[in-house]
C-alpha positions as CSV (number, residue, x, y, z in Angstrom):
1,X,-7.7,-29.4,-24.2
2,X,-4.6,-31.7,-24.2
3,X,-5.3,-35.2,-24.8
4,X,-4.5,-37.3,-21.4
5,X,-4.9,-33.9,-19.6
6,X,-7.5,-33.4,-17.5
7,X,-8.6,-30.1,-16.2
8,X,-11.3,-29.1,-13.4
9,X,-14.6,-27.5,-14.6
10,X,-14.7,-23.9,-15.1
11,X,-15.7,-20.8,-16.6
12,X,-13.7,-17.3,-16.9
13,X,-14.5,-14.0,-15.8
14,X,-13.1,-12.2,-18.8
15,X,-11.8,-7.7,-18.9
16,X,-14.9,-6.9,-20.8
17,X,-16.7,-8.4,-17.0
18,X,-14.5,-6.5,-15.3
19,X,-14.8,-3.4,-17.5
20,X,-18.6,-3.4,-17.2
21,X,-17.9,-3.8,-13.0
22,X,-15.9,-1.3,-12.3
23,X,-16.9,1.8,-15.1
24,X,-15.1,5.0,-16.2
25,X,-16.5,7.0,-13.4
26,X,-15.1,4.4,-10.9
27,X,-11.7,4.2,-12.7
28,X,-11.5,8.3,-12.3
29,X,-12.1,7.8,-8.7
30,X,-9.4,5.1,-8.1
31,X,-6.8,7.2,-10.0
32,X,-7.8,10.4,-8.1
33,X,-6.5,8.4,-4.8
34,X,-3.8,7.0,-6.0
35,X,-2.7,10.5,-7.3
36,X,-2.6,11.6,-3.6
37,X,-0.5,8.7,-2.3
38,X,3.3,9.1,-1.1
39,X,4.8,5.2,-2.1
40,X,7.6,5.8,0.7
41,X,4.2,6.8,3.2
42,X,3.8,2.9,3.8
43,X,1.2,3.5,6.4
44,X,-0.7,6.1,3.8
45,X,-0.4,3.9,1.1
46,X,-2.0,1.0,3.3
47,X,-4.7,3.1,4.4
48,X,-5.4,4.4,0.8
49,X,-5.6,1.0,-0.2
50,X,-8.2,-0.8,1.9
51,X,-9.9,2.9,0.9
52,X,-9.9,1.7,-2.5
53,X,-10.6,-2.1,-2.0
54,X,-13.9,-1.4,0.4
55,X,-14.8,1.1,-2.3
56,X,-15.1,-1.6,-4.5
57,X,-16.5,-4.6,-2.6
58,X,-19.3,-2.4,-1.8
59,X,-20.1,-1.8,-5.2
60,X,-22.9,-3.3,-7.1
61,X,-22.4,-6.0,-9.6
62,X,-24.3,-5.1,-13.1
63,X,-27.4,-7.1,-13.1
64,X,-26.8,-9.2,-16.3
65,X,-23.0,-9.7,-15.1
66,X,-24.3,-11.3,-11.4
67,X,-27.2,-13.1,-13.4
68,X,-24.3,-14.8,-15.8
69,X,-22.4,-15.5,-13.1
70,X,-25.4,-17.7,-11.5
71,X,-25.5,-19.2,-14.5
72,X,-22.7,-20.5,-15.2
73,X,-22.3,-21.7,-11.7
74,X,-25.6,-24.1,-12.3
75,X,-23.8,-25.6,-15.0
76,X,-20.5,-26.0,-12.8
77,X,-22.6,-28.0,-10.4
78,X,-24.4,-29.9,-13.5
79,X,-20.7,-31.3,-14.6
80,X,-19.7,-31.5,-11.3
81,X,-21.9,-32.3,-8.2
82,X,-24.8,-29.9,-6.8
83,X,-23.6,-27.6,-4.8
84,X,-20.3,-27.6,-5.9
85,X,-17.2,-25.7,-3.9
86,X,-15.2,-23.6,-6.5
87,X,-11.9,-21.6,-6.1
88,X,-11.8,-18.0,-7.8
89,X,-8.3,-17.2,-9.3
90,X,-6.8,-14.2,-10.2
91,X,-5.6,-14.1,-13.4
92,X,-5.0,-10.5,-14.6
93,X,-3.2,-10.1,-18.0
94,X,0.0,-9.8,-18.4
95,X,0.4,-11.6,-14.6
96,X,2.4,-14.3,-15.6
97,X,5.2,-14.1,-18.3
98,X,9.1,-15.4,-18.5
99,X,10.3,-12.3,-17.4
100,X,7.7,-10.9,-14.4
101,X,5.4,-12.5,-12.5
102,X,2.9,-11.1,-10.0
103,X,2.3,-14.2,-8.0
104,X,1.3,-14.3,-4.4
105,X,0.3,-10.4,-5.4
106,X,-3.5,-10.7,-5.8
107,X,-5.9,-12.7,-4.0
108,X,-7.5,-15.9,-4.9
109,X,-10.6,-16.9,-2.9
110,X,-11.0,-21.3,-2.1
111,X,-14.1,-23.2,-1.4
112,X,-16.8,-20.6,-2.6
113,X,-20.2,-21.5,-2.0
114,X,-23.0,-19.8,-4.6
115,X,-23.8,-17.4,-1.8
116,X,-20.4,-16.3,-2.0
117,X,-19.7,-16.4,-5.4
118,X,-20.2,-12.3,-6.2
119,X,-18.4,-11.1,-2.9
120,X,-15.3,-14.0,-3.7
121,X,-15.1,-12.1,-7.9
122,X,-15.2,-8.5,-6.0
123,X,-12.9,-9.7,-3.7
124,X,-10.3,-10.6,-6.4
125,X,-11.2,-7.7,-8.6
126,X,-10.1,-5.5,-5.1
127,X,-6.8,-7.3,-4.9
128,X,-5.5,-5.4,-7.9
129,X,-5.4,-2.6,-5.8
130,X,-3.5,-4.1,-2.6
131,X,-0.6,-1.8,-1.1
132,X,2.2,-4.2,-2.3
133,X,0.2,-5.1,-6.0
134,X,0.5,-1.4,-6.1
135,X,4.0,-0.6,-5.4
136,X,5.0,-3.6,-7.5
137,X,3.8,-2.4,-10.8
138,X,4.6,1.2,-9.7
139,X,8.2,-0.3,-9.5
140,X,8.3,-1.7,-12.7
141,X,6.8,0.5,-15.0
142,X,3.2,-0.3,-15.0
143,X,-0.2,1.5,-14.8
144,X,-3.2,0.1,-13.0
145,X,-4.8,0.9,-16.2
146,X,-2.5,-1.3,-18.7
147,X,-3.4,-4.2,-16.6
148,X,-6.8,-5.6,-16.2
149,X,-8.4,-8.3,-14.0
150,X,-9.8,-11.3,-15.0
151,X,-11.1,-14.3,-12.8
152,X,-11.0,-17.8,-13.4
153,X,-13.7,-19.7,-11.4
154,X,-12.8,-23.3,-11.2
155,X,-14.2,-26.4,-9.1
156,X,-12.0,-27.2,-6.1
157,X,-10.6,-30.5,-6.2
158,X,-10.8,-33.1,-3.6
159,X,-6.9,-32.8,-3.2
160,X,-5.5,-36.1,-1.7
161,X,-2.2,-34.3,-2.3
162,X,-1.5,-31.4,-4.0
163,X,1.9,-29.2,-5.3
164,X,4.3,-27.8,-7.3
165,X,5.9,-29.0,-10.6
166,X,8.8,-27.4,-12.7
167,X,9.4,-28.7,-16.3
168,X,12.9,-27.5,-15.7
169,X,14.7,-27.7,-12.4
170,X,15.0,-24.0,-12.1
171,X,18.6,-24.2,-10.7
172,X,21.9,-22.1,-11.9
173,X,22.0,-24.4,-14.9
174,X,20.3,-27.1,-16.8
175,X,21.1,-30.6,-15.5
176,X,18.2,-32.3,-17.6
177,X,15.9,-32.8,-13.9
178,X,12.6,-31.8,-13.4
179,X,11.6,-31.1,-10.0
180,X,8.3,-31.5,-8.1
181,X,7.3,-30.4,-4.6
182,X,4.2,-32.1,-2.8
183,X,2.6,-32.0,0.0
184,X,-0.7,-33.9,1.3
185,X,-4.6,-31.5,0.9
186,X,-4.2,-28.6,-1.2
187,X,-1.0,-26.9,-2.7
188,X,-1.8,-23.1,-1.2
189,X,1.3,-24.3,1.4
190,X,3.4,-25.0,-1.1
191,X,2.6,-22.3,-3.6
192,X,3.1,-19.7,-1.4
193,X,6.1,-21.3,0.1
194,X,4.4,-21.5,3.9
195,X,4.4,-25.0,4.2
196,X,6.7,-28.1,4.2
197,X,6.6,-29.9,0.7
198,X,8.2,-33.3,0.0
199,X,10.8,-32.3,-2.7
200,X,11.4,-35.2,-6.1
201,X,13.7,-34.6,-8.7
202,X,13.4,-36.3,-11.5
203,X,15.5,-37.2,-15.1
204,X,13.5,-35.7,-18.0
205,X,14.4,-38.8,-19.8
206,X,12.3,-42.2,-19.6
207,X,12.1,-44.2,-17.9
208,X,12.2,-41.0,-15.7
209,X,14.2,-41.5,-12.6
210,X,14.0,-40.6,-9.4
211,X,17.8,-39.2,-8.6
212,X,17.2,-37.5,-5.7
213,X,14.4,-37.0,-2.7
214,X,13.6,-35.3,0.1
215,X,10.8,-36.3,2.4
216,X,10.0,-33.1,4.6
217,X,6.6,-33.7,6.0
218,X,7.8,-36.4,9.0
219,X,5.9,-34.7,11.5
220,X,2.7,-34.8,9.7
221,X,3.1,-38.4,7.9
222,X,6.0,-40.2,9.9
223,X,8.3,-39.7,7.1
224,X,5.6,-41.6,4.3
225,X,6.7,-40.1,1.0
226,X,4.0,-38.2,-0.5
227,X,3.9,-39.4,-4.3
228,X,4.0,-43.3,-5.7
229,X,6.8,-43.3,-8.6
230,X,3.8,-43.9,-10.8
231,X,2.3,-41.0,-10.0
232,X,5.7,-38.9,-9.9
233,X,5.9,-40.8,-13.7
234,X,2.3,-38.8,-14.4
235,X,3.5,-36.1,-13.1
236,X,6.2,-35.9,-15.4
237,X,4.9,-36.9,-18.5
238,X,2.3,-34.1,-18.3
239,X,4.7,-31.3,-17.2
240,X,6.8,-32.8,-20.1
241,X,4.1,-32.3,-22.8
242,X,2.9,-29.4,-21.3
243,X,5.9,-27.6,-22.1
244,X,6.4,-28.9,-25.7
245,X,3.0,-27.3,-26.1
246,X,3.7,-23.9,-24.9
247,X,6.7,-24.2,-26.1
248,X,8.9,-23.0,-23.2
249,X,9.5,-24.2,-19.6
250,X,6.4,-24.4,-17.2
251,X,5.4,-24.1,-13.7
252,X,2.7,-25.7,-12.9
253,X,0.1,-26.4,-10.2
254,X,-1.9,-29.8,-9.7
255,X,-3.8,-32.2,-7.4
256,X,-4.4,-35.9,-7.4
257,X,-7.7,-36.6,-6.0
258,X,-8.6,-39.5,-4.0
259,X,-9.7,-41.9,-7.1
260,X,-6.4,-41.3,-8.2
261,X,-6.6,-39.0,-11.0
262,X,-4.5,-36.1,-11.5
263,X,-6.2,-32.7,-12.6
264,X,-3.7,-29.6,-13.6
265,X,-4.8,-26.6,-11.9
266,X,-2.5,-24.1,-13.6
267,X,0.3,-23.4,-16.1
268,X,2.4,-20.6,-16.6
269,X,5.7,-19.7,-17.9
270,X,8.4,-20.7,-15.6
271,X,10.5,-17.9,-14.4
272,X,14.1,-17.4,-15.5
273,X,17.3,-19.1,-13.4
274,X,19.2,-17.9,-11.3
275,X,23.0,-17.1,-11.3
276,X,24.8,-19.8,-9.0
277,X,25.4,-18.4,-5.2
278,X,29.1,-18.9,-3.6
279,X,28.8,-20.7,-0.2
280,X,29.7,-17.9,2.5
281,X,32.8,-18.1,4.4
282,X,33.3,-17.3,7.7
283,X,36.4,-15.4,7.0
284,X,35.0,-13.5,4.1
285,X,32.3,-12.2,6.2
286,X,34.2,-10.8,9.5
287,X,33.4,-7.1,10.2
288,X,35.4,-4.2,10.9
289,X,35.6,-5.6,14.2
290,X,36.7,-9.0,13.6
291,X,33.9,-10.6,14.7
292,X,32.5,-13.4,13.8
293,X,28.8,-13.3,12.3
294,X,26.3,-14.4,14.6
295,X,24.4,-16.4,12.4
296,X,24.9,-18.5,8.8
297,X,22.0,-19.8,6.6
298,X,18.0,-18.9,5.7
299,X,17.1,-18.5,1.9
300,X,18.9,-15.5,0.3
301,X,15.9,-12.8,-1.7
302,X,18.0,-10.8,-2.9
303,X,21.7,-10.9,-3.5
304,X,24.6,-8.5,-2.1
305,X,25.9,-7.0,1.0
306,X,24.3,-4.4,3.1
307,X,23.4,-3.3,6.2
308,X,20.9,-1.9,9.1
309,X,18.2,-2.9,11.7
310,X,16.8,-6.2,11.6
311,X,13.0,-6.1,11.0
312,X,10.5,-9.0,11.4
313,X,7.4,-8.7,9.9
314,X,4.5,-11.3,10.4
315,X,1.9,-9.5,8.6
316,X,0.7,-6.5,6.4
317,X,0.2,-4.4,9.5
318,X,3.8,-5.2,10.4
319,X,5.2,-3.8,7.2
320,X,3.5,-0.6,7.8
321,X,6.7,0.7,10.5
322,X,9.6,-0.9,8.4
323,X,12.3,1.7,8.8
324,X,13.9,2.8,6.0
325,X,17.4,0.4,5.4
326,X,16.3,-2.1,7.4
327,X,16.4,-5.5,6.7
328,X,13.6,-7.7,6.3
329,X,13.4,-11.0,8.5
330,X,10.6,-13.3,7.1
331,X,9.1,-17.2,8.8
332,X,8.9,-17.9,5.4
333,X,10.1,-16.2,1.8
334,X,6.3,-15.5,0.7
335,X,6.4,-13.9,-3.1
336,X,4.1,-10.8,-2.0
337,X,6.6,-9.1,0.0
338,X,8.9,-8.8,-2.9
C-alpha cells in the first residue's frame, strides 16, 4: 500500500483458483469447440460461445475453492460492514499492458451479495470465452491457454461520484495536463464510455490548475460541476504518485464516497497516444459524384477511408448479421466491439 492511498477491502481469486475450477479435461473440451469454429461464422461463433460459457457456469466449484471463497467474504464484511456488497473484476493476466488492453472484453459482476458470490466468479471466469474476447486474442496472436483468469473481489463503494483519471492527457502529444472525467454514482458509465462525464484538465504542476472544463451532465445536475477543486487537487496528487510508482503513465478508476474520502479502484498502464487527426474538409471529401457528404462528426475508431453499408448495431445479437464491408454505426464507442 501507498501511503495517503486508500484502497477498498478485498481479496484475489488467483490462476492456481482458476486452474483447480476449470481442470485438464475441461480445458480439452473448450479447445475441441473452439477447434470447430469458423471466426468469419459470426452467428456460429456466438452460438459456440454461450455453448462454452453455460458449460462452465454449470459446473461445480471444488469444495475447498467455494469454502475459501466464504471465507474470505466473512472477513470482507468484518473490515467492512455485515453483509457487505462487493464487485468481482476481471483481471486476467496479461489484460492490461502499454501496448494491448482487453478492456470492456470480459465481464465484471457489481453489488454481489454472499448468495451470489460463486455464480458472480463463474460468471467472470465464462467471460474469457465471449465471442468478441475470443476473436480479439485470436486477432492478435494469443491462445486461450497463454492467458488465464483471475478475479479480484472487492467491496463496492458508496460512490457519491465516481470516474476516470489519466496521469497523462492521452492526446497527440504531451502538453504537461492530466485529465479526469466524472460523473455522479458509479464510474461503469464512464468506463465504458456510455455515459455523460464531466471532463477536468488539469496542469501536472502545483498548484495544479484547472485550465480547462467541461461540465456535461446539465440534464442530470443543472449544470453543478461534479468535483470541488480540492478534490480535483486529490485527484491529482494520487494519479501523480501513482505513476512515479509504476513508473509509467496510468489510467485509473476511483470513487469519492459520501464522507468524502477518495478510494482508487484500479490502476493500469495507460495506453499509448494517438497520432493527431486533420479536421475533414468538405472539399476533400466530395465523391465521384460531387456530392456533398451527408453528414460531418462522431468519434473516429479507426482511421482511413473506406466504404459500404451502414450497419447499426445495439447489441451482441445485432452483431451476429454484420455484412461483410460494412460499416459499423455505434450510440456510443464501447471498447468491446473493437
Amino acid at each position: 500500500r501507498l501511503p495517503g492511498v486508500v484502497i477498498p477491502p478485498g481479496f484475489v481469486l488467483t490462476a492456481t483458483a482458476t486452474e483447480s475450477f476449470l481442470t485438464s479435461e475441461h480445458i480439452a473440451e473448450i479447445n475441441r469447440r473452439l477447434q470447430v469454429l469458423e471466426p468469419d461464422d459470426l452467428d456460429a461463433l456466438y452460438k459456440g460461445c454461450l455453448g462454452i460459457k453455460t458449460m462452465i457456469n454449470n459446473l461445480p466449484l471444488p469444495t475447498d475453492l467455494e469454502e475459501l471463497l466464504q471465507v474470505h467474504y466473512t472477513r470482507l464484511e468484518k473490515a467492512s460492514y455485515p453483509e457487505c456488497l462487493v464487485s468481482m473484476r476481471s483481471s486476467a493476466l496479461g489484460e492490461d499492458s502499454g501496448t494491448v488492453s482487453f478492456a470492456g472484453l470480459y465481464n465484471s459482476v457489481l453489488n454481489v451479495e454472499r448468495k451470489t458470490l460463486v455464480a458472480a466468479y463463474k460468471e467472470v471466469i465464462a467471460s474469457k470465452y465471449g465471442a468478441r474476447a475470443i476473436a480479439y486474442r485470436r486477432q492478435r496472436g494469443y491462445r486461450h491457454e497463454d492467458i488465464e483468469m483471475c478475479v479480484g473481489c472487492m467491496v463496492m463503494v458508496d460512490a457519491l461520484v465516481s470516474g476516470v483519471v489519466y496521469s497523462r492527457d492521452p492526446g497527440p502529444e504531451d502538453n504537461g495536463l492530466l485529465r479526469i472525467n466524472a460523473t455522479a454514482g458509479i464510474a461503469r458509465g464512464v468506463v465504458d464510455g456510455s455515459k455523460a462525464a464531466d471532463l477536468y484538465l488539469v496542469g501536472r504542476d502545483k498548484p495544479y490548475p484547472v485550465v480547462y472544463t467541461e461540465i456535461r451532465q446539465e440534464a442530470t445536475r443543472q449544470g453543478t460541476p461534479s468535483l470541488t477543486y480540492n478534490q480535483v487537487r486529490k485527484l491529482t496528487e494520487t494519479a501523480l504518485l501513482l505513476e512515479e510508482h509504476f513508473g509509467e503513465p496510468q489510467d485509473i478508476e476511483w470513487s469519492f464516497d459520501h464522507q468524502g474520502l477518495l478510494h482508487i479502484l484500479q490502476s493500469r498502464p495507460l495506453a499509448g497516444s494517438h497520432p493527431a487527426e486533420e479536421p475533414v474538409k468538405a472539399e476533400a471529401a466530395v465523391g465521384e459524384s460531387g456530392a456533398a457528404p451527408i453528414v460531418f462528426g462522431g468519434v473516429c475508431a479507426s482511421g482511413g477511408v473506406a466504404s459500404g453499408e451502414i450497419f447499426t448495431v445495439d447489441s451482441a445479437e445485432d452483431m451476429r448479421s454484420f455484412p461483410k464491408g460494412g460499416v459499423l454505426l455505434l450510440d456510443h464507442p464501447l471498447p468491446e466491439w473493437a
